[in-house]
C-alpha positions as CSV (number, residue, x, y, z in Angstrom):
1,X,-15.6,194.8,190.7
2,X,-13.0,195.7,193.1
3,X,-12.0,199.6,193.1
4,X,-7.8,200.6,192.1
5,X,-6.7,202.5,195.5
6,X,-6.3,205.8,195.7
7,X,-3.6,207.1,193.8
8,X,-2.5,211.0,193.9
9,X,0.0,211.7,190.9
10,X,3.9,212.8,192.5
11,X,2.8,211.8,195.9
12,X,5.1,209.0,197.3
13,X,2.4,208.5,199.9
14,X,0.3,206.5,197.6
15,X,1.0,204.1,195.1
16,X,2.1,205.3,192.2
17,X,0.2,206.7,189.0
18,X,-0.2,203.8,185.7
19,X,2.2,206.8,183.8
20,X,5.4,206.4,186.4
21,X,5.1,202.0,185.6
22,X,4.7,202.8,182.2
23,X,7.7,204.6,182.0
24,X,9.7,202.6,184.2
25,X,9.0,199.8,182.1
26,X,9.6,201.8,179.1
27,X,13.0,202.7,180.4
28,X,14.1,198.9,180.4
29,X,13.2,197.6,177.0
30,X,14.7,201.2,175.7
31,X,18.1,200.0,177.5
32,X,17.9,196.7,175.7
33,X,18.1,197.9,172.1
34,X,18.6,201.2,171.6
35,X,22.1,201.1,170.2
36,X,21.7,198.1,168.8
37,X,22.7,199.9,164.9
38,X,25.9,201.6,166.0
39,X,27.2,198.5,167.1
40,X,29.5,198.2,163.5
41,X,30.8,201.8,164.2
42,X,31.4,200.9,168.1
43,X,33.7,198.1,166.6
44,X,35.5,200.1,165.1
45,X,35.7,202.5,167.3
46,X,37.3,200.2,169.6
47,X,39.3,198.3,167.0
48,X,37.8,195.4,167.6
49,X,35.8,192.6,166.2
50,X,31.7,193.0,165.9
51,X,31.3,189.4,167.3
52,X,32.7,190.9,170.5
53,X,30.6,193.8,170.9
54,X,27.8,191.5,169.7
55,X,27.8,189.8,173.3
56,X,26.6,193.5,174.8
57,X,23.2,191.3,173.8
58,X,23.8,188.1,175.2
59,X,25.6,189.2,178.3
60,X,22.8,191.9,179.1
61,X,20.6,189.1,178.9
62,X,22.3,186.7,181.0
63,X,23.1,189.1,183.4
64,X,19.6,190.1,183.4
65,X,18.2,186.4,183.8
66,X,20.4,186.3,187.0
67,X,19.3,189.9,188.6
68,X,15.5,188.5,187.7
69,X,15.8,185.7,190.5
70,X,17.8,187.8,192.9
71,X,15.6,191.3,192.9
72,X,11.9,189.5,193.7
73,X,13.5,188.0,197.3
74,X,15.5,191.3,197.9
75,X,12.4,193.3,197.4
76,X,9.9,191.5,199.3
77,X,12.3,191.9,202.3
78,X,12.8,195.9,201.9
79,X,10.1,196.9,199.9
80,X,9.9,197.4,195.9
81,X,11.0,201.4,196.7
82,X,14.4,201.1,197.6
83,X,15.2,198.3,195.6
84,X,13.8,200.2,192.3
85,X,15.8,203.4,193.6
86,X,19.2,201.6,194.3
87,X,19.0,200.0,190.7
88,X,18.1,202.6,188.6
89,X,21.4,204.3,189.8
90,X,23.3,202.1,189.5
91,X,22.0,201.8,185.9
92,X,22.8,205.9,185.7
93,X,26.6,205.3,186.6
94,X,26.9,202.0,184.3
95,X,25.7,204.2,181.7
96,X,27.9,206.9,182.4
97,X,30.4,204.3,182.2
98,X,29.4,203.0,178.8
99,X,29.9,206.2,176.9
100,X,33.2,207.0,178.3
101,X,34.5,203.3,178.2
102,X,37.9,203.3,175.8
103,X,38.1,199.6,175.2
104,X,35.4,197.1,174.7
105,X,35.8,194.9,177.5
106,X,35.1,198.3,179.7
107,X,32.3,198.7,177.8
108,X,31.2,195.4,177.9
109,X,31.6,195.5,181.7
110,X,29.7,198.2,182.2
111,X,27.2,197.0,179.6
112,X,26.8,194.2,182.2
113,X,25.8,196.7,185.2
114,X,23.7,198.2,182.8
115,X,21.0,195.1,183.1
116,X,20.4,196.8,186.9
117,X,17.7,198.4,185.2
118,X,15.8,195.1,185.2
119,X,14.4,196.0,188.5
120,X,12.0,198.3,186.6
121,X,10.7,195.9,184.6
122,X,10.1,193.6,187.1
123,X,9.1,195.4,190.0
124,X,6.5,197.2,188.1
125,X,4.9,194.1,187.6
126,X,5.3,193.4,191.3
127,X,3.4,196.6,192.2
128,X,0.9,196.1,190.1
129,X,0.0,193.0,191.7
130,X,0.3,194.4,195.1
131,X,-2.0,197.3,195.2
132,X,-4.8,195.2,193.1
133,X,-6.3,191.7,192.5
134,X,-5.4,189.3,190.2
135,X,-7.6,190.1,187.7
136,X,-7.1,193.4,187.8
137,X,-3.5,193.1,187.8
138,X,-3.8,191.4,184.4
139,X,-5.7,194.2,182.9
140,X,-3.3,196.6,184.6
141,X,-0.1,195.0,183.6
142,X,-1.4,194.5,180.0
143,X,-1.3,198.5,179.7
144,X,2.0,198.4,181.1
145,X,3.3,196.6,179.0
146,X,2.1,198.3,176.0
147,X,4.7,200.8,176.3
148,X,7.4,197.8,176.1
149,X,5.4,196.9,172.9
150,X,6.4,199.8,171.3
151,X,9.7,200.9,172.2
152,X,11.5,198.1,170.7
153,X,9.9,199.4,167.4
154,X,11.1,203.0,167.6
155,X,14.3,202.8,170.0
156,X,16.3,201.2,167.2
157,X,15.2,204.2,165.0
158,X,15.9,206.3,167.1
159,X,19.4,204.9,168.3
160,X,20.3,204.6,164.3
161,X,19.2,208.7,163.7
162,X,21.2,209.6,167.0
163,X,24.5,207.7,165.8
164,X,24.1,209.3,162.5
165,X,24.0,213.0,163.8
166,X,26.1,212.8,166.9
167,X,28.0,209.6,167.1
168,X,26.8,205.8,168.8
169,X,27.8,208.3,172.4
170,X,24.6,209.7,172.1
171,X,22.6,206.8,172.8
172,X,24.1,206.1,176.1
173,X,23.2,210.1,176.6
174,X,19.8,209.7,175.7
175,X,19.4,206.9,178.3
176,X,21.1,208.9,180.5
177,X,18.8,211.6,180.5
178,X,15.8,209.7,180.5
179,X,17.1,207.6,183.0
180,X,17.4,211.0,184.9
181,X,14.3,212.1,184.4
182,X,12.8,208.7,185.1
183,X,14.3,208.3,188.4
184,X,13.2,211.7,189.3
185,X,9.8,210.4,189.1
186,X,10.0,207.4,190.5
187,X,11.6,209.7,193.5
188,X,8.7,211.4,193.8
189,X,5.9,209.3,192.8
190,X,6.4,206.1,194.0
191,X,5.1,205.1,197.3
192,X,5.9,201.8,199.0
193,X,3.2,199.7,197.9
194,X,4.8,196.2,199.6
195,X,4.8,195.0,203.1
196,X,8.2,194.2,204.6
197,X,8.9,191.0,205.2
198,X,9.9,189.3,208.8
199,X,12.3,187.0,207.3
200,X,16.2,187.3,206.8
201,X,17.3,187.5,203.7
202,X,18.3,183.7,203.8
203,X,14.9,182.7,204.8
204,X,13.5,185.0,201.9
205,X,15.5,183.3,199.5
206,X,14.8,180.2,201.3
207,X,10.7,180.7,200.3
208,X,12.1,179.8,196.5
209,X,10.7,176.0,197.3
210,X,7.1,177.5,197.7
211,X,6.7,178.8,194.4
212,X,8.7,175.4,192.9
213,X,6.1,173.1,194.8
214,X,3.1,174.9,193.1
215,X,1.6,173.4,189.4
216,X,-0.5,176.4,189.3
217,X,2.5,178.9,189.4
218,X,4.6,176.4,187.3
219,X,1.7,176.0,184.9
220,X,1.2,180.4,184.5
221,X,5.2,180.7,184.5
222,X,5.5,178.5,181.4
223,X,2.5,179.7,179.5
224,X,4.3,182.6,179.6
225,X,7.8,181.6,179.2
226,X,6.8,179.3,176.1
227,X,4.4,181.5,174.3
228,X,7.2,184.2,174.5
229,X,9.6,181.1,173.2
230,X,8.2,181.6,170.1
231,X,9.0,185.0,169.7
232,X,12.2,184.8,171.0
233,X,12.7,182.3,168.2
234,X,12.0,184.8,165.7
235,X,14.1,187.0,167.2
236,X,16.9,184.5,166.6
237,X,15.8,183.6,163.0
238,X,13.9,186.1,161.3
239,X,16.4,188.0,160.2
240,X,18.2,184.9,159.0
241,X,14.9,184.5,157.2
242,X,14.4,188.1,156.0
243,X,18.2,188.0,154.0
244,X,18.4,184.6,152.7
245,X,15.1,183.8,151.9
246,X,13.2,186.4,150.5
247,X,16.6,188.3,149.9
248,X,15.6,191.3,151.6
249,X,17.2,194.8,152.1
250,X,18.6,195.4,155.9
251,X,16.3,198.5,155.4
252,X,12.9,196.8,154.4
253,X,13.5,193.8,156.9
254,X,13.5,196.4,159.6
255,X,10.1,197.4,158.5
256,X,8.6,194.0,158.3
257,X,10.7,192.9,161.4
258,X,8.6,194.6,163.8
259,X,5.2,193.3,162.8
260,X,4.7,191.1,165.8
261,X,5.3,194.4,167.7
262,X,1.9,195.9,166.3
263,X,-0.1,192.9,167.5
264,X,1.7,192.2,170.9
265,X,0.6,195.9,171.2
266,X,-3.4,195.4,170.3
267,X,-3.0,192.6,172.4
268,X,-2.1,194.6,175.8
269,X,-5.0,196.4,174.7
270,X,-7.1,193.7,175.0
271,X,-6.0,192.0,178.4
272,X,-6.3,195.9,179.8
273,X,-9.9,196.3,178.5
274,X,-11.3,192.7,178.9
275,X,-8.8,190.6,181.2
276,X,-10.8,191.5,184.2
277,X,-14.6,190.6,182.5
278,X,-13.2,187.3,180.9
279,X,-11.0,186.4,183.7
280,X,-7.2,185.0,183.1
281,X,-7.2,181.7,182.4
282,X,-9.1,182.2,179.3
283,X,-7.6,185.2,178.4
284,X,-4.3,183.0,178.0
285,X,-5.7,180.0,176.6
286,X,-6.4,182.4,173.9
287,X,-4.4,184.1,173.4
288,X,-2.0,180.6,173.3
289,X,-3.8,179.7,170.3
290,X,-4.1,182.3,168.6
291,X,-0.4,182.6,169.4
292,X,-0.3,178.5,167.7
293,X,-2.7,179.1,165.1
294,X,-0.5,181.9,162.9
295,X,2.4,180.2,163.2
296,X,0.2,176.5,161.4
297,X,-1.0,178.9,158.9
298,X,2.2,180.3,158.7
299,X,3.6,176.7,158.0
300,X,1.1,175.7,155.4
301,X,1.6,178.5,153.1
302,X,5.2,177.2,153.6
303,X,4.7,173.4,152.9
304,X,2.1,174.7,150.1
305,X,4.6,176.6,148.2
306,X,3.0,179.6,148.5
307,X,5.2,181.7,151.3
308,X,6.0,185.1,150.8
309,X,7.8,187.8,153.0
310,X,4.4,189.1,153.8
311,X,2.9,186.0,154.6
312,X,5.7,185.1,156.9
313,X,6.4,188.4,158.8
314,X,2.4,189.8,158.2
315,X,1.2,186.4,159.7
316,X,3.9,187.0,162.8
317,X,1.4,190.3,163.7
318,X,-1.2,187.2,165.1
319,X,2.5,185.7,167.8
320,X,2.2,189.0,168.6
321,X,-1.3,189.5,169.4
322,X,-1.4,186.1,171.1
323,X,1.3,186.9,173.4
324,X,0.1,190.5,174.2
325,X,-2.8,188.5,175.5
326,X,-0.8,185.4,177.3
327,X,2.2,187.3,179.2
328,X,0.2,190.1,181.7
329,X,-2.4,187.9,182.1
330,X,-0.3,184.8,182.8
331,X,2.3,186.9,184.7
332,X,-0.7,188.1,186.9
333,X,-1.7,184.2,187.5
334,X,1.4,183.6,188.5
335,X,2.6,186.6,190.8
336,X,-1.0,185.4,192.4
337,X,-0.1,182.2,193.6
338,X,1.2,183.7,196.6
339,X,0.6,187.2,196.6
340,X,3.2,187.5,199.6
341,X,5.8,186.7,197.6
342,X,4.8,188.9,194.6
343,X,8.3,190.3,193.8
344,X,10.3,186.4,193.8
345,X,7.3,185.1,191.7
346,X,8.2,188.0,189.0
347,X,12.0,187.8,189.0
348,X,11.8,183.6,188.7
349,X,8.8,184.2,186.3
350,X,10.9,186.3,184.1
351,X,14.0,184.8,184.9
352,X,12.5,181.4,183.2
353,X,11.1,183.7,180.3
354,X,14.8,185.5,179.5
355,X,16.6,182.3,179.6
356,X,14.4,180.0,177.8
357,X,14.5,182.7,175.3
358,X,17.8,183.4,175.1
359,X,18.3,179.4,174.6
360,X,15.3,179.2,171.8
361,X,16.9,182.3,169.8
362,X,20.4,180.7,170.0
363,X,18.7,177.3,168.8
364,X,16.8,179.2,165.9
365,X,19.9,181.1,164.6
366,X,21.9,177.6,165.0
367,X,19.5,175.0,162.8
368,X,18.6,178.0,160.0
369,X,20.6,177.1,156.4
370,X,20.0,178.2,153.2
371,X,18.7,174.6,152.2
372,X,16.5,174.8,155.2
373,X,14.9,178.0,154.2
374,X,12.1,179.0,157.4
375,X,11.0,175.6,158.1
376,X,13.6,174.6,161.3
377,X,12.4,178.0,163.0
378,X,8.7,177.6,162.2
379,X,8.7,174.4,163.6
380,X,10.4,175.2,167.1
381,X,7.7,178.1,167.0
382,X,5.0,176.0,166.5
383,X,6.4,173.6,169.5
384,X,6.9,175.7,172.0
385,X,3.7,177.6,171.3
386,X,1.7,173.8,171.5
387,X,4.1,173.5,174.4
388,X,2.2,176.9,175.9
389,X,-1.0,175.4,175.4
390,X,-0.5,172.5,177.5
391,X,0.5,174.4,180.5
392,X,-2.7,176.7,180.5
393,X,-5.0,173.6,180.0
394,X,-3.2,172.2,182.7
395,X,-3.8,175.4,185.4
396,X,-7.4,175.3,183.8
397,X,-7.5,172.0,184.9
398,X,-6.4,172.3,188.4
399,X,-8.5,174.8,189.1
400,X,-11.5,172.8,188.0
401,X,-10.3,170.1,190.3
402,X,-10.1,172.3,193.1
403,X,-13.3,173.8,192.9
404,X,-15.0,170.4,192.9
């Protein structure tokens, strides 16, 4: 098995230590929901309606989508170092901008900027991939990702505590600080771990076409992007789900909401520890249908008449697992098409992963009804994680080709 490099913690000579990705990632999903419960009070803060401030979601992630396909080509021509650098402050002063906004289209605006801060979450990926192989990338990715697994669970809880004491300002502060702290780090951790590309930027962005006329990166992209479909579904429904269904309290759907979060984190632990032993096409066919196979049970109970909120949310524990095995070691696959182009495989990777998501949760929120009860988001769960099994067996496939 092939050795990590040398790696000497706050020394931006070498590539930098597991803890600095972790946290870069961190940072990121934090960003994405931390203030998500004072967004009632920031309506009325700015005298406005909560629709509006409810696209500070939808925006971020558009904008985010966008930044995904635009940061791989950028860093693969100046390196991942600068490019990480240059975003996070820019994050720093759209934050600073978000707590002191007085209207909400400022806010919104600077909301907006705020998604520069996707450049951690891809990059890290990016860097991963460039100072090891592919198989170790998966493993090393899945621990990476762990620490997105379980900051959507507490950064709500936090933000909610924070708005309570001090006011929905002090979430913005608290990414501020971290964000501080984090960039410090970074500063002073990070070494370059890409080589500069020859190319102008046109002909960087111009290398697009070579990831669009390879199956095998098309077949890891949408494993990924589809297995995460389903969650992004949930996102969209559950809580449609959680209140009309089963009639629960905002307070006890929050508990049983992030249930998929526990298993999306056992399964990082599993693509870190085995990903590189059982290689990552198998890792992701697995973790595909295990991904398929709780949402059919899930759909059974349903159709039997015997579906309960811990049946539905409980069995949503085995999404999560399945896709804490599918994403780092699919993301790997496909960052290892052509490891030259590391960085534009993660942003278009991710890119396909935001958007189809953000398109499945719309969809899931759109076709729920109280006649309907869970059925119309189980279903497009169960499809696009099918959907997710196709594409693995189709890489699988490939590669048996090739090697014959």
């Amino acid at each position: 098995m092939a050795e990590f490099p040398e790696v000497r913690f706050l020394d931006r000579t070498t590539p930098p230590h597991i803890a600095t990705l972790i946290m870069l990632a961190g940072l990121a999903a934090l960003a994405m929901n931390i203030f998500l419960p004072s967004l009632p009070g920031m309506a009325e803060y700015f005298e406005t309606d909560y629709r509006l401030l409810q696209l500070s979601i939808a925006l971020y992630l558009a904008v985010n989508a966008v930044f995904q396909i635009l940061i791989g080509p950028i860093s693969d021509k100046f390196g991942r170092r600068p490019v990480i650098l240059c975003g996070m402050v820019l994050f720093l002063v759209a934050t600073i901008g978000c707590m002191t906004a007085t209207t909400a289209f400022a806010f919104l605006s600077f909301r907006m900027m705020q998604a520069t801060i996707v450049v951690a979450m891809v990059l890290s990926r990016a860097i991963v991939r460039d100072m090891v192989p592919q198989d170790q990338a998966a493993s090393m990715i899945g621990y990476v990702t762990m620490g997105m697994a379980v900051v959507p669970m507490v950064g709500p809880a936090i933000g909610g505590v924070l708005d309570e004491h001090f006011g929905w300002q002090a979430n913005f502060w608290a990414l501020l600080t971290l964000g501080i702290f984090v960039l410090w780090l970074t500063w002073a951790d990070l070494g370059e771990t890409a080589a500069k590309s020859g190319f102008s930027m046109t002909q960087q962005f111009q290398e697009y076409p070579v990831l669009f006329r390879s199956p095998r990166f098309w077949g890891y992209a949408m494993a990924s992007a589809l297995s995460s479909g389903a969650f992004f579904a949930y996102l969209g429904g559950a809580p449609y789900v959680g209140d009309k269904v089963f009639n629960m309290e905002p307070s006890v759907l929050g508990l049983y909401f992030g249930a998929p979060a526990v298993g999306y984190f056992l399964g990082n632990f599993l693509s870190g520890r085995y990903s590189v032993r059982i290689g990552i096409n198998h890792m992701v066919l697995w973790g595909t249908i295990v991904n398929a196979g709780g949402i059919v049970v899930n759909l059974v109970l349903f159709y039997a008449g015997l579906g309960t909120a811990i049946s539905f949310f409980g069995l949503m524990t085995l999404m999560g697992l399945g896709n804490g095995m599918t994403i780092p070691n699919a993301t790997a696959g496909a960052l290892s098409v052509r490891p030259h182009l590391a960085g534009t495989a993660s942003g278009l990777a991710g890119a396909l992963m935001i958007g189809g998501g953000a398109a499945l949760s719309a969809l899931a929120g759109a076709m729920l009804t109280p006649e309907t009860g869970a059925f119309p988001l189980l279903w497009i769960m169960l499809i696009t994680a099918l959907l997710g099994i196709i594409a693995i067996l189709l890489v699988i496939r490939r590669a048996k080709l090739l090697d014959t």
